[in-house]
PyMOL commands that place a pseudoatom at each C-alpha (Angstrom):
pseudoatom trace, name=CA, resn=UNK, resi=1, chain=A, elem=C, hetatm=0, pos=[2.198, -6.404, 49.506]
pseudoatom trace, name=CA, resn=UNK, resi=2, chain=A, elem=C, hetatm=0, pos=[3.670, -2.820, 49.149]
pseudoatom trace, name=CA, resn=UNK, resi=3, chain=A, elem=C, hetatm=0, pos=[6.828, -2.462, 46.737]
pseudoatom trace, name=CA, resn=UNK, resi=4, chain=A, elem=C, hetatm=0, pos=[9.306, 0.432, 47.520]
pseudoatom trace, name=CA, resn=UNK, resi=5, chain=A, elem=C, hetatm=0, pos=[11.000, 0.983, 44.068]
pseudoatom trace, name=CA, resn=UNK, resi=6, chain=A, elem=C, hetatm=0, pos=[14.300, 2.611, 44.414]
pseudoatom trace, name=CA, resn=UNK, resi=7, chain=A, elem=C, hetatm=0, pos=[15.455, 2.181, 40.646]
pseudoatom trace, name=CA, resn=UNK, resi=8, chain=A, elem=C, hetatm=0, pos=[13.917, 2.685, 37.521]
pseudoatom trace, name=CA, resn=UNK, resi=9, chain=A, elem=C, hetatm=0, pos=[10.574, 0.909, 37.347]
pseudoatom trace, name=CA, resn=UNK, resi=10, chain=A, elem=C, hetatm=0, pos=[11.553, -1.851, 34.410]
pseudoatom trace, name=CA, resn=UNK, resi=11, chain=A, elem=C, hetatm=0, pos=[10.953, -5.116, 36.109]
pseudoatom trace, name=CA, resn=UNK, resi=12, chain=A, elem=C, hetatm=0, pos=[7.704, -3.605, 38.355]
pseudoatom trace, name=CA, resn=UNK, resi=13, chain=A, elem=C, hetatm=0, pos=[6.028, -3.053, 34.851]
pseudoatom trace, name=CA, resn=UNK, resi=14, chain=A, elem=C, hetatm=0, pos=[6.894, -6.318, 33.510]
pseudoatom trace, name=CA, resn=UNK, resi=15, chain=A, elem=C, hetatm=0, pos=[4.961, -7.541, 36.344]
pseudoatom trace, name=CA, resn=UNK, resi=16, chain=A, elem=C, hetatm=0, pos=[2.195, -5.380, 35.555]
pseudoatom trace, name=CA, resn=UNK, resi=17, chain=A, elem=C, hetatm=0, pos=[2.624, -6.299, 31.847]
pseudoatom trace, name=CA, resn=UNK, resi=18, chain=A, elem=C, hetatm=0, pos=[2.940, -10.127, 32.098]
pseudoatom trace, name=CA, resn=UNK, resi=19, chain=A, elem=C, hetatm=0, pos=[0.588, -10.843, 35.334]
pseudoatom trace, name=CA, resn=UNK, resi=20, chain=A, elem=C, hetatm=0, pos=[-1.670, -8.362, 35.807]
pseudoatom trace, name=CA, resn=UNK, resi=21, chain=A, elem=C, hetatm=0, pos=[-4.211, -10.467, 37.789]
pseudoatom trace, name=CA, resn=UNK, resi=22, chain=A, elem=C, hetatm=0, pos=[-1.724, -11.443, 40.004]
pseudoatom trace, name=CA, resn=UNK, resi=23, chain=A, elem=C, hetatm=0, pos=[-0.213, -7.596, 40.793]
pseudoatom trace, name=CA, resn=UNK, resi=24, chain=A, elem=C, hetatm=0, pos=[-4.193, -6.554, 41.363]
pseudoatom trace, name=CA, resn=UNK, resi=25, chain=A, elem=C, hetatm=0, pos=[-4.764, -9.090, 43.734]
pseudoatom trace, name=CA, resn=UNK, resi=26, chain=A, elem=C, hetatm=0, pos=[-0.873, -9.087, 45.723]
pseudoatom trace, name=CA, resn=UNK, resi=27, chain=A, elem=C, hetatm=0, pos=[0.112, -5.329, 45.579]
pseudoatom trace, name=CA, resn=UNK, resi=28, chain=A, elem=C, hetatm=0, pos=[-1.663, -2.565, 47.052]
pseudoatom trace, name=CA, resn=UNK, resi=29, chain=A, elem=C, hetatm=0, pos=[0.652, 0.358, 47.500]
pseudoatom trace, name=CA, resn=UNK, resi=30, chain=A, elem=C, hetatm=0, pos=[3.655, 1.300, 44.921]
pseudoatom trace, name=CA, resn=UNK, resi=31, chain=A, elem=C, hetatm=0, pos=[6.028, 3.680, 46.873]
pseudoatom trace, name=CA, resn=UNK, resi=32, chain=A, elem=C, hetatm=0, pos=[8.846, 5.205, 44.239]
pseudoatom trace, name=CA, resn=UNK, resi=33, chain=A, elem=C, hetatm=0, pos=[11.686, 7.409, 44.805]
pseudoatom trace, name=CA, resn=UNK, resi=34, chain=A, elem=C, hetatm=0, pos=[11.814, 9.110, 42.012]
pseudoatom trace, name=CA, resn=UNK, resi=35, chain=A, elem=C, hetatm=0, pos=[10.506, 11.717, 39.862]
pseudoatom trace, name=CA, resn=UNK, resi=36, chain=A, elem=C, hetatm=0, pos=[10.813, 15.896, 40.205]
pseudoatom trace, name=CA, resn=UNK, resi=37, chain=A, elem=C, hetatm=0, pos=[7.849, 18.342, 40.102]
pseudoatom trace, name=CA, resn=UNK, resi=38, chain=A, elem=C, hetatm=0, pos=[10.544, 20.942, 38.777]
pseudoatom trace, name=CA, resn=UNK, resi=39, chain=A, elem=C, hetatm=0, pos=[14.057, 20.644, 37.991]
pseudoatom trace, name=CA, resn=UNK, resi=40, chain=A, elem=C, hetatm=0, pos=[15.853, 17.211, 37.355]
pseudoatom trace, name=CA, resn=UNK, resi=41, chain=A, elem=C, hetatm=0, pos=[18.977, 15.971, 37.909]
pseudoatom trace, name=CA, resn=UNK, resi=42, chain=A, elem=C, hetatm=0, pos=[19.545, 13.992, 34.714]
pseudoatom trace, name=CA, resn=UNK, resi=43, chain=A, elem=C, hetatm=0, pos=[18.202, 16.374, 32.199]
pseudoatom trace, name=CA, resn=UNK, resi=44, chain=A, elem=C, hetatm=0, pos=[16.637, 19.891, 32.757]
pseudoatom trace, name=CA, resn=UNK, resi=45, chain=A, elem=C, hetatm=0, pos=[13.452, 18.250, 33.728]
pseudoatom trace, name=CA, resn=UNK, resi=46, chain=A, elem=C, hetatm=0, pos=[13.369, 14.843, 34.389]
pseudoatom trace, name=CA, resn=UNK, resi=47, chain=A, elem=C, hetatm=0, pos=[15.264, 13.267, 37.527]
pseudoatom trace, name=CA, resn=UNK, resi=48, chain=A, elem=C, hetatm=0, pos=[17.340, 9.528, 36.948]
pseudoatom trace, name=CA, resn=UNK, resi=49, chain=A, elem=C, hetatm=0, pos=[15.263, 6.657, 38.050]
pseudoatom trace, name=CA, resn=UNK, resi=50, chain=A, elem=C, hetatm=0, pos=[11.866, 7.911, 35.724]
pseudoatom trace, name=CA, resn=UNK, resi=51, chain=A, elem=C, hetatm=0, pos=[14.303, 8.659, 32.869]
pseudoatom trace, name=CA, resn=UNK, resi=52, chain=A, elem=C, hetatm=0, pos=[15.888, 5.389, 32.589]
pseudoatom trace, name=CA, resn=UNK, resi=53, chain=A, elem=C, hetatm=0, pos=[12.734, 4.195, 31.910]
pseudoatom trace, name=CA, resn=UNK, resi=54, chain=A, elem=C, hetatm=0, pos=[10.222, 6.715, 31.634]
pseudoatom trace, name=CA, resn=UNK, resi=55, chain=A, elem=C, hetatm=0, pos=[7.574, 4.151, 29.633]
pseudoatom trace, name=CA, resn=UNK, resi=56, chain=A, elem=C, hetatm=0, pos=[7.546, 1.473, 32.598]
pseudoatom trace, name=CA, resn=UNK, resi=57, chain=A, elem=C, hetatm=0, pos=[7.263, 4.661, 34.933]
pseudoatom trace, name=CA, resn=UNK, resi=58, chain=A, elem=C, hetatm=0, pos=[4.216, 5.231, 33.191]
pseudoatom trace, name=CA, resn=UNK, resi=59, chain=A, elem=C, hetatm=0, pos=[3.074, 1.840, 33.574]
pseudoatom trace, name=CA, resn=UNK, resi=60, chain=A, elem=C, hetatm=0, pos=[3.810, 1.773, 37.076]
pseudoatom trace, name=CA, resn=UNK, resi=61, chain=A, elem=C, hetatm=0, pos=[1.966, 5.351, 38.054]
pseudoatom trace, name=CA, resn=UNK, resi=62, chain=A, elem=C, hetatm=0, pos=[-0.854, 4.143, 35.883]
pseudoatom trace, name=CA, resn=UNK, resi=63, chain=A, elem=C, hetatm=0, pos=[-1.340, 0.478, 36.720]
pseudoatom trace, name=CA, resn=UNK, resi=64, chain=A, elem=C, hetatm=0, pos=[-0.626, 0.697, 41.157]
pseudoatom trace, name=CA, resn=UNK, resi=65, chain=A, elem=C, hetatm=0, pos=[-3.807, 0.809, 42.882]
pseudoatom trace, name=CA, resn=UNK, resi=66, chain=A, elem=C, hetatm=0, pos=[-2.028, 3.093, 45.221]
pseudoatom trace, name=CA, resn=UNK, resi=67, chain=A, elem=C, hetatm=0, pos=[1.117, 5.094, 43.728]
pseudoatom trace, name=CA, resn=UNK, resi=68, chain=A, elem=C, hetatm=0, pos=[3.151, 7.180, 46.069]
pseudoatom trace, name=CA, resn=UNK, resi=69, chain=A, elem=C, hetatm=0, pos=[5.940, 9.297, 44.554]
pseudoatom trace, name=CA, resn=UNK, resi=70, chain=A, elem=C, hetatm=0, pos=[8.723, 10.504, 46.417]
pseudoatom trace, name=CA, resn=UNK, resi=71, chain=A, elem=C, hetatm=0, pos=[10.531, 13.309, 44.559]
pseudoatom trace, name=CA, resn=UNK, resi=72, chain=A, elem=C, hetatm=0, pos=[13.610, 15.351, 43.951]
pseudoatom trace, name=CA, resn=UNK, resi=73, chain=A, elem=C, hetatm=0, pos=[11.838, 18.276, 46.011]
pseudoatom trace, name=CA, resn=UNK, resi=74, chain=A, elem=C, hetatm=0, pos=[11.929, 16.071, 49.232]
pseudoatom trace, name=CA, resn=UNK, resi=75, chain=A, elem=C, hetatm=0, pos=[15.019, 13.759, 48.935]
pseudoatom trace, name=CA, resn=UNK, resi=76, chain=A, elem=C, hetatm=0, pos=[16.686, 17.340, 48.148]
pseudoatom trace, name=CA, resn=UNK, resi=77, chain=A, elem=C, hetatm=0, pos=[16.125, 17.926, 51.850]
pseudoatom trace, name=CA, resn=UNK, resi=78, chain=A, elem=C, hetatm=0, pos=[17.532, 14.853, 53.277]
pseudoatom trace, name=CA, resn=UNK, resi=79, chain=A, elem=C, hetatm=0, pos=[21.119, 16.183, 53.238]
pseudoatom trace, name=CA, resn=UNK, resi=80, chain=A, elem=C, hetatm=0, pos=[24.353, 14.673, 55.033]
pseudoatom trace, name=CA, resn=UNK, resi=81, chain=A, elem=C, hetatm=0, pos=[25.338, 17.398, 57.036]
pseudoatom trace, name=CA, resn=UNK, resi=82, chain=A, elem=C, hetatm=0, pos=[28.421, 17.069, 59.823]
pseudoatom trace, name=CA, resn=UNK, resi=83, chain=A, elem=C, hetatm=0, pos=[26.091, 16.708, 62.520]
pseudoatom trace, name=CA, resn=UNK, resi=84, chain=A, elem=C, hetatm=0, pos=[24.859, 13.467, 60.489]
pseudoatom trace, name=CA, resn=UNK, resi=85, chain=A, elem=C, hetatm=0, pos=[27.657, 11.967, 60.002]
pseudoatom trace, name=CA, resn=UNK, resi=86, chain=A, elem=C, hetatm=0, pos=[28.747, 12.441, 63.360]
pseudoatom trace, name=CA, resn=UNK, resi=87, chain=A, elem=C, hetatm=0, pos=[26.003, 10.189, 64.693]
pseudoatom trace, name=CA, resn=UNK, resi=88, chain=A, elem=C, hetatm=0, pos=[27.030, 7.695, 62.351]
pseudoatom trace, name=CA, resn=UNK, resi=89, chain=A, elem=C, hetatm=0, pos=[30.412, 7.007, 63.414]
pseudoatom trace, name=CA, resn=UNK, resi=90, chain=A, elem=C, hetatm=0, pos=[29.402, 7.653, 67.017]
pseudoatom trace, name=CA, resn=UNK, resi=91, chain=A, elem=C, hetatm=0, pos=[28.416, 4.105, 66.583]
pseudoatom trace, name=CA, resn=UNK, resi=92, chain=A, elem=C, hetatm=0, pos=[31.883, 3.444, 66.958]
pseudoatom trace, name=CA, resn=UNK, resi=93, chain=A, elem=C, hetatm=0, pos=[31.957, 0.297, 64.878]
pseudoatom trace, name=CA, resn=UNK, resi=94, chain=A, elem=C, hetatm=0, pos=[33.834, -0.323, 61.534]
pseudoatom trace, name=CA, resn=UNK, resi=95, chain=A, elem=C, hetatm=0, pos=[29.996, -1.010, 60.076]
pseudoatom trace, name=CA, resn=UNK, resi=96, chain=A, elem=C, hetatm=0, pos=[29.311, 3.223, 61.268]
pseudoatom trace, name=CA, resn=UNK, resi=97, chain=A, elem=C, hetatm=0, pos=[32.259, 4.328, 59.514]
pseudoatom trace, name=CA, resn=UNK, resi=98, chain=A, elem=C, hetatm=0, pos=[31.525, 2.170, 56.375]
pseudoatom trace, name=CA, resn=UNK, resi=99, chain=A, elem=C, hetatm=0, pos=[28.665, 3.819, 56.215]
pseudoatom trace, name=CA, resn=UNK, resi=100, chain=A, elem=C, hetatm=0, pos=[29.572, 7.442, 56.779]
pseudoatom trace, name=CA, resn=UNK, resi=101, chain=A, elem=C, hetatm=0, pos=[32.332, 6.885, 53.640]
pseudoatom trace, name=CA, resn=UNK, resi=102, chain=A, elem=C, hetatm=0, pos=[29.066, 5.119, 51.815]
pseudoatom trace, name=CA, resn=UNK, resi=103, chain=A, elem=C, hetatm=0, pos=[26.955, 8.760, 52.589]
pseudoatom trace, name=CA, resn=UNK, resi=104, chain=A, elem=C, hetatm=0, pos=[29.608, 10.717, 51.716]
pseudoatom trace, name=CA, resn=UNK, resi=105, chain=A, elem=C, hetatm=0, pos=[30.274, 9.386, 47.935]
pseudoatom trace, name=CA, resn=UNK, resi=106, chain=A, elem=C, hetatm=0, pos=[28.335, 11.429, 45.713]
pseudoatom trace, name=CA, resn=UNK, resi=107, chain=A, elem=C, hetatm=0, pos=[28.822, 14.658, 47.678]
pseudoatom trace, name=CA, resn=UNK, resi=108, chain=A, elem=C, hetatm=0, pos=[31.563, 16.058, 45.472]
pseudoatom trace, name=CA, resn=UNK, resi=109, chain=A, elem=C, hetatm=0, pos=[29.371, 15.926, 42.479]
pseudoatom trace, name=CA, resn=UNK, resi=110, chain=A, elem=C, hetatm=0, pos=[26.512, 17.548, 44.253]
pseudoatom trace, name=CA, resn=UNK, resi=111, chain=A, elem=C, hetatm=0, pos=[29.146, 19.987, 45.377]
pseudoatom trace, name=CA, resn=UNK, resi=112, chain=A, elem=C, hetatm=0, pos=[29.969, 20.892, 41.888]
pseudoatom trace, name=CA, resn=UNK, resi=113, chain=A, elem=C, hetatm=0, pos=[27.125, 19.963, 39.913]
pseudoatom trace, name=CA, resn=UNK, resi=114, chain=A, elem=C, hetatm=0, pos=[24.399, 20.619, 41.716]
pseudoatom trace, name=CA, resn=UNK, resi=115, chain=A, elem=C, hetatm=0, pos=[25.648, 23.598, 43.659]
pseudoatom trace, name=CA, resn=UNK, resi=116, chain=A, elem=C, hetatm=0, pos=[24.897, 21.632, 47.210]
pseudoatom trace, name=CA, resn=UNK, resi=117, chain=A, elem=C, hetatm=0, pos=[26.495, 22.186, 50.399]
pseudoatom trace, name=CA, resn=UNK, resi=118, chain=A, elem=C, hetatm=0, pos=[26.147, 18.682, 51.518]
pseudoatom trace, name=CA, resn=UNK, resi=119, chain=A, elem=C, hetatm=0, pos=[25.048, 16.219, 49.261]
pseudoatom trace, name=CA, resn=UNK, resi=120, chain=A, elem=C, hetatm=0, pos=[21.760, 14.448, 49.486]
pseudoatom trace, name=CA, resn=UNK, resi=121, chain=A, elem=C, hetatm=0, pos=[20.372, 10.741, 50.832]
pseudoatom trace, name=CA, resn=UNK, resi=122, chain=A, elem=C, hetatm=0, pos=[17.814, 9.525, 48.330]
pseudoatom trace, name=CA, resn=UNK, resi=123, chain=A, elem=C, hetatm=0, pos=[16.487, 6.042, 48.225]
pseudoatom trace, name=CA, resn=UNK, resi=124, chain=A, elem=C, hetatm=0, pos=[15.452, 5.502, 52.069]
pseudoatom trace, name=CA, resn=UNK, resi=125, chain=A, elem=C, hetatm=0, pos=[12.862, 8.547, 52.044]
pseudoatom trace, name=CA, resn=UNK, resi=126, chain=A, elem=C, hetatm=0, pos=[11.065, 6.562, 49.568]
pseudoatom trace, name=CA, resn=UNK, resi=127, chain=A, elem=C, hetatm=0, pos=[11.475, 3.935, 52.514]
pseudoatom trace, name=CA, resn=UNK, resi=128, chain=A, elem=C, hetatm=0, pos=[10.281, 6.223, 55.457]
pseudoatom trace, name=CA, resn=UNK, resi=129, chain=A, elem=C, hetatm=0, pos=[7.682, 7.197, 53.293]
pseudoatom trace, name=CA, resn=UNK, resi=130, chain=A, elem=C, hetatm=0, pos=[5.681, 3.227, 53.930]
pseudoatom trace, name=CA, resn=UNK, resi=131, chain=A, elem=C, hetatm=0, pos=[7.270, 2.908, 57.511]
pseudoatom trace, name=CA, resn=UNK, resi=132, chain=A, elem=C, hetatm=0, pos=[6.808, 5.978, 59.258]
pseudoatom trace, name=CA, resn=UNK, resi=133, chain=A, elem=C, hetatm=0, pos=[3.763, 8.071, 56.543]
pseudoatom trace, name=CA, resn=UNK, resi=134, chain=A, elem=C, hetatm=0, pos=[3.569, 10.717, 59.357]
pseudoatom trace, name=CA, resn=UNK, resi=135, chain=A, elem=C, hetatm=0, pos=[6.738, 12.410, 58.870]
pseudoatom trace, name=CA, resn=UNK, resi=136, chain=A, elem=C, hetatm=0, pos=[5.218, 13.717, 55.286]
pseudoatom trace, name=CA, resn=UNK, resi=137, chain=A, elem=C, hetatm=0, pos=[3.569, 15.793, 53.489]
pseudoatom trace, name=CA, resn=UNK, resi=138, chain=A, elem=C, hetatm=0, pos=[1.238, 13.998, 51.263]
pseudoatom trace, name=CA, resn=UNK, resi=139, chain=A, elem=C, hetatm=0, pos=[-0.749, 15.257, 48.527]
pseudoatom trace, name=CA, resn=UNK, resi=140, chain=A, elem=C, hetatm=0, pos=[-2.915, 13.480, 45.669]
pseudoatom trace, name=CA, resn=UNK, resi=141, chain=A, elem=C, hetatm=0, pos=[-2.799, 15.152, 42.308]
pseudoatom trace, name=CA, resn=UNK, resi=142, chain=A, elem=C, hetatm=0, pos=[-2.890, 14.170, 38.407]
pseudoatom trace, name=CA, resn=UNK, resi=143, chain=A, elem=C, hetatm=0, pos=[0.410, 12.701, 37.519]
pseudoatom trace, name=CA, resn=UNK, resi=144, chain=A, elem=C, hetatm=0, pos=[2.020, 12.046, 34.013]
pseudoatom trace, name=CA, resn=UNK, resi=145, chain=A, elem=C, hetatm=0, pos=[5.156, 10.665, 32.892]
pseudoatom trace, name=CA, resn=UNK, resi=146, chain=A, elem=C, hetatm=0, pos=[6.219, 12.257, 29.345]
pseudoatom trace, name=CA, resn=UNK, resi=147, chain=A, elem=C, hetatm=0, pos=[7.549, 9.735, 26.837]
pseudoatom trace, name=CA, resn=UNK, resi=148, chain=A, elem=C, hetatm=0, pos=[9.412, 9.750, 23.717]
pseudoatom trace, name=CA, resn=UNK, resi=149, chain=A, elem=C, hetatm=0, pos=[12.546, 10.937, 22.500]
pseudoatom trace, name=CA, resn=UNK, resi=150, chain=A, elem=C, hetatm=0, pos=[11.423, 14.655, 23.104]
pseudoatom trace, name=CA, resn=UNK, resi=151, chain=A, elem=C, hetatm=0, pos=[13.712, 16.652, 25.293]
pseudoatom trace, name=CA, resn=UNK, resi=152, chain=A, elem=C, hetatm=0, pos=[11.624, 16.448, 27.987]
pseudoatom trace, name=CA, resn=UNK, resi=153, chain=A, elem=C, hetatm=0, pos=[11.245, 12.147, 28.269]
pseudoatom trace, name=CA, resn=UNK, resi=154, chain=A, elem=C, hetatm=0, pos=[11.190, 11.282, 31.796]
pseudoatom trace, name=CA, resn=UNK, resi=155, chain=A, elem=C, hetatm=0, pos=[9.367, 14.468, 33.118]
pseudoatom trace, name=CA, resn=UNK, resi=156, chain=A, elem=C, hetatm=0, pos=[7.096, 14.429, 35.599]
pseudoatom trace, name=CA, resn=UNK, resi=157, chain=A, elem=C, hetatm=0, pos=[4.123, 16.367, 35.067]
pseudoatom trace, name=CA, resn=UNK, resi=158, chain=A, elem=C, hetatm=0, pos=[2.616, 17.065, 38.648]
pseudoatom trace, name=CA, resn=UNK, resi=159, chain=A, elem=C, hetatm=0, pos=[-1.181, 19.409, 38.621]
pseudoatom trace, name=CA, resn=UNK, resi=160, chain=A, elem=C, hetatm=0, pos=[0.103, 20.930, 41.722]
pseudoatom trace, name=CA, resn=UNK, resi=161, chain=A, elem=C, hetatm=0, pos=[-2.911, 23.665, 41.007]
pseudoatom trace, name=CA, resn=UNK, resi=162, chain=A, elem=C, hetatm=0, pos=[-5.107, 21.427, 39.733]
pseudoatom trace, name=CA, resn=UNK, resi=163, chain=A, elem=C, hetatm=0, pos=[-4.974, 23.538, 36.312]
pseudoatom trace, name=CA, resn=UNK, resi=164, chain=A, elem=C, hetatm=0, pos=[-6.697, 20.553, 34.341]
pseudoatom trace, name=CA, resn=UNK, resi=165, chain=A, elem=C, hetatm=0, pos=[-9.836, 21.574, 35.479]
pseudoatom trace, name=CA, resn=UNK, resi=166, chain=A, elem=C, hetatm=0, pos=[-9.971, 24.184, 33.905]
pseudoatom trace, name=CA, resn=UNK, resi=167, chain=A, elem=C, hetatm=0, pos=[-8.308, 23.608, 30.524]
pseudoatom trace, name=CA, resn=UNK, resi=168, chain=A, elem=C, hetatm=0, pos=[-9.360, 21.830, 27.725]
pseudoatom trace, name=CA, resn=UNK, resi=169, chain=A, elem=C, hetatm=0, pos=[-8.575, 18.563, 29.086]
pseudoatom trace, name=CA, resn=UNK, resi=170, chain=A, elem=C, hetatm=0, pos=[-10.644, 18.698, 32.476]
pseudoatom trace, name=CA, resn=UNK, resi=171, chain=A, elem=C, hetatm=0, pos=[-11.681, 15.107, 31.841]
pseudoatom trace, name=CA, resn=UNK, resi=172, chain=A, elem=C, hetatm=0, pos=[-8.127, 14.477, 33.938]
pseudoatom trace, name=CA, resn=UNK, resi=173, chain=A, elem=C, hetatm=0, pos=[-8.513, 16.871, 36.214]
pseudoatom trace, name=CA, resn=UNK, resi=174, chain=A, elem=C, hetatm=0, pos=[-10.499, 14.374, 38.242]
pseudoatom trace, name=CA, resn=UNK, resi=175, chain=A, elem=C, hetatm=0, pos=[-8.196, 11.728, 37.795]
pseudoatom trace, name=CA, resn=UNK, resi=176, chain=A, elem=C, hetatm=0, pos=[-5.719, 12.386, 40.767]
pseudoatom trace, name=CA, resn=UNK, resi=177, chain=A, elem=C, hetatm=0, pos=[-3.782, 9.046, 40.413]
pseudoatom trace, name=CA, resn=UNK, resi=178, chain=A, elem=C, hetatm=0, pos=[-0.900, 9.880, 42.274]
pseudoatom trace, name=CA, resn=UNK, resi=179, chain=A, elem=C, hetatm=0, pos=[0.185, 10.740, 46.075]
pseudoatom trace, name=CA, resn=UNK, resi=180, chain=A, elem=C, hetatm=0, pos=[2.993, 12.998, 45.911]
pseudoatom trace, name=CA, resn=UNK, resi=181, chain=A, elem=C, hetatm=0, pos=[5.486, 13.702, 48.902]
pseudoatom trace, name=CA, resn=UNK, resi=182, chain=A, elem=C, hetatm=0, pos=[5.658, 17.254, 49.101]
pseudoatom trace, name=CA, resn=UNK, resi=183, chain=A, elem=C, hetatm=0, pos=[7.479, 17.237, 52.576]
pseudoatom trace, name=CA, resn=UNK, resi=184, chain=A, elem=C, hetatm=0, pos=[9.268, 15.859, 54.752]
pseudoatom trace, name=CA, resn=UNK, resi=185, chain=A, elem=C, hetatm=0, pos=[10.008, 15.761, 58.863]
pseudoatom trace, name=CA, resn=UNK, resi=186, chain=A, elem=C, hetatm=0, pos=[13.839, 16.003, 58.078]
pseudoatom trace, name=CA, resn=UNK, resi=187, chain=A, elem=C, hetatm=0, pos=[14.515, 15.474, 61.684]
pseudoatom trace, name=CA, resn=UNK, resi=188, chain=A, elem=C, hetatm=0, pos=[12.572, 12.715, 62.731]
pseudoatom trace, name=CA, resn=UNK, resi=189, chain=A, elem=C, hetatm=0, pos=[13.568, 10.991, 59.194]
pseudoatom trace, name=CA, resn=UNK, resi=190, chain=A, elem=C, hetatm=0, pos=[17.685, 11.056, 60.353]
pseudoatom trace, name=CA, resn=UNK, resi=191, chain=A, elem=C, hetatm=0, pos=[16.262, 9.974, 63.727]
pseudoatom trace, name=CA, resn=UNK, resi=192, chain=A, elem=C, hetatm=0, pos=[14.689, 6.838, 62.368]
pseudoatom trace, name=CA, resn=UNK, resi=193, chain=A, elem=C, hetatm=0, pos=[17.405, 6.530, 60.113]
pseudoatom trace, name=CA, resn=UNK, resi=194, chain=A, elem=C, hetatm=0, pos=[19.941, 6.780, 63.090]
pseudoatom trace, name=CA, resn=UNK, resi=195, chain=A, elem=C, hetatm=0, pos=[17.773, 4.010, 65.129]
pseudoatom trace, name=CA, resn=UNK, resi=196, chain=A, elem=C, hetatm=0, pos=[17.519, 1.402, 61.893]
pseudoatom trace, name=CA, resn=UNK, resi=197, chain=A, elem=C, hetatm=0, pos=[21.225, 2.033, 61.334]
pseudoatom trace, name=CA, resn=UNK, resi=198, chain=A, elem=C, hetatm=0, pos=[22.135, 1.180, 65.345]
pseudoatom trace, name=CA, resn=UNK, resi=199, chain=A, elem=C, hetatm=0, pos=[19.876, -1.881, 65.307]
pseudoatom trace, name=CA, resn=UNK, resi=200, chain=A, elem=C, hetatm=0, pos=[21.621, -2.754, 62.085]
pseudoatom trace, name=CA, resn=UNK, resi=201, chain=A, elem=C, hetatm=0, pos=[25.271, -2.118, 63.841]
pseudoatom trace, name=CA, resn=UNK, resi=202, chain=A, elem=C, hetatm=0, pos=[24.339, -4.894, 66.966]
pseudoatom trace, name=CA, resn=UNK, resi=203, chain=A, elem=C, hetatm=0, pos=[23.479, -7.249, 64.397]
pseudoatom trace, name=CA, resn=UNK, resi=204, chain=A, elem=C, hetatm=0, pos=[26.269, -6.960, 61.712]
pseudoatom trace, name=CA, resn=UNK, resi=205, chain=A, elem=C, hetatm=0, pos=[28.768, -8.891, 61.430]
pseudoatom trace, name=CA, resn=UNK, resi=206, chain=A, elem=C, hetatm=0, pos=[31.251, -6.240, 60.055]
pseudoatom trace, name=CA, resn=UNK, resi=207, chain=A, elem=C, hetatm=0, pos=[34.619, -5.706, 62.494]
pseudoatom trace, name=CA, resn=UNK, resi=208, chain=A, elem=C, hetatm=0, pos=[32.987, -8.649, 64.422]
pseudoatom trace, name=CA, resn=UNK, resi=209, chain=A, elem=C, hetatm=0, pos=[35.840, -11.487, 65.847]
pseudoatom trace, name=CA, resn=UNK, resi=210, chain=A, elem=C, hetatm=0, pos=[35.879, -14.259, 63.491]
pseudoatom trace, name=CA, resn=UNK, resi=211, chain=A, elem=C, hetatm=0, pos=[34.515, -17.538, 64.829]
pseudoatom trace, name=CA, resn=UNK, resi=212, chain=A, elem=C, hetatm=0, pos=[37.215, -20.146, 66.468]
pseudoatom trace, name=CA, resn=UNK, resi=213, chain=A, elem=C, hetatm=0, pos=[37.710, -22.944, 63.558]
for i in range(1, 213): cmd.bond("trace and resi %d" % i, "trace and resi %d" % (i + 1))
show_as sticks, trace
zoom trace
């Protein structure tokens, strides 16, 4: 079984917590969008779905045989741009434009916010990430979720440079728990995208003529 979490990681821990045997025998990848390896989106530091619940995060990133974290630095790149949403409603179904008004709702706020040109598609890179692995960038370093009240709860502390190894605590410098997306394939990942949505489109019922009574 591999999980793709998309939200904070509250109920994956209680798993963890409550039926531990059965998560080690069931699940063998945990793939998360969430997390930053610099700046965050909900405070200077930590990004939303890790600090909602930065403990089970922890849990999570410790407990997964396999941990995959898909970050700010890589969702950042998946952005809605005109061209996108083009291909969307060229599906020419009331399910394509549904869906471009759907991609389109947060892009104010990243507009202002954020300072983005086009705003961002998170949750199905985490997605792409178990389907299609070859479109990124994958590297396995230390990981740590920071806890507390502290102003930095939620961060994600990423060795990038493997810089444990030579501090005081190199004992984790061996311990490279996590697989962190570093890149992604932006245009093969809207090109999967495009083909799940169309599939999607033939088999929706949105727009479709209702059946005779």
């Amino acid at each position: 079984l591999r999980l793709v979490v998309t939200g904070c990681c509250t109920n994956i821990a209680a798993l963890y917590t409550v039926y531990p045997d059965l998560m080690a025998r069931t699940v063998v990848d945990v793939c998360l969008m969430g997390g930053a390896i610099g700046v965050g989106n909900m405070s200077p530091c930590a990004e939303f779905n890790i600090l909602a619940d930065p403990e089970a995060a922890r849990v999570v990133l410790g407990q997964a045989p396999r941990a995959t974290l898909v970050p700010l630095e890589v969702t950042h790149t998946a952005l809605v741009t005109p061209d996108v949403l083009a291909r969307v409603r060229a599906l020419g179904s009331p399910l394509g434009e549904l869906l471009a008004s759907l991609l389109t709702a947060f892009e104010e706020t990243y507009r202002t916010v954020f300072g983005f040109e086009h705003g961002p598609l998170h949750d199905p890179c985490a997605v792409a990430a178990v389907v299609a692995p070859h479109l990124f960038t994958i590297e396995h370093h230390y990981t740590e979720v920071v806890v507390g009240d502290q102003i930095t709860a939620g961060q994600t502390i990423v060795d990038i440079y493997n810089m444990l190894a030579r501090s005081s605590r190199s004992d984790l410098a061996a311990v490279q728990n996590v697989h962190v997306a570093k890149r992604m394939d932006v245009p093969a990942f809207w090109d999967l995208m495009l083909a799940a949505l169309a599939r999607a489109d033939a088999r929706s019922p949105i727009g479709a003529a209702p059946s005779p009574a």
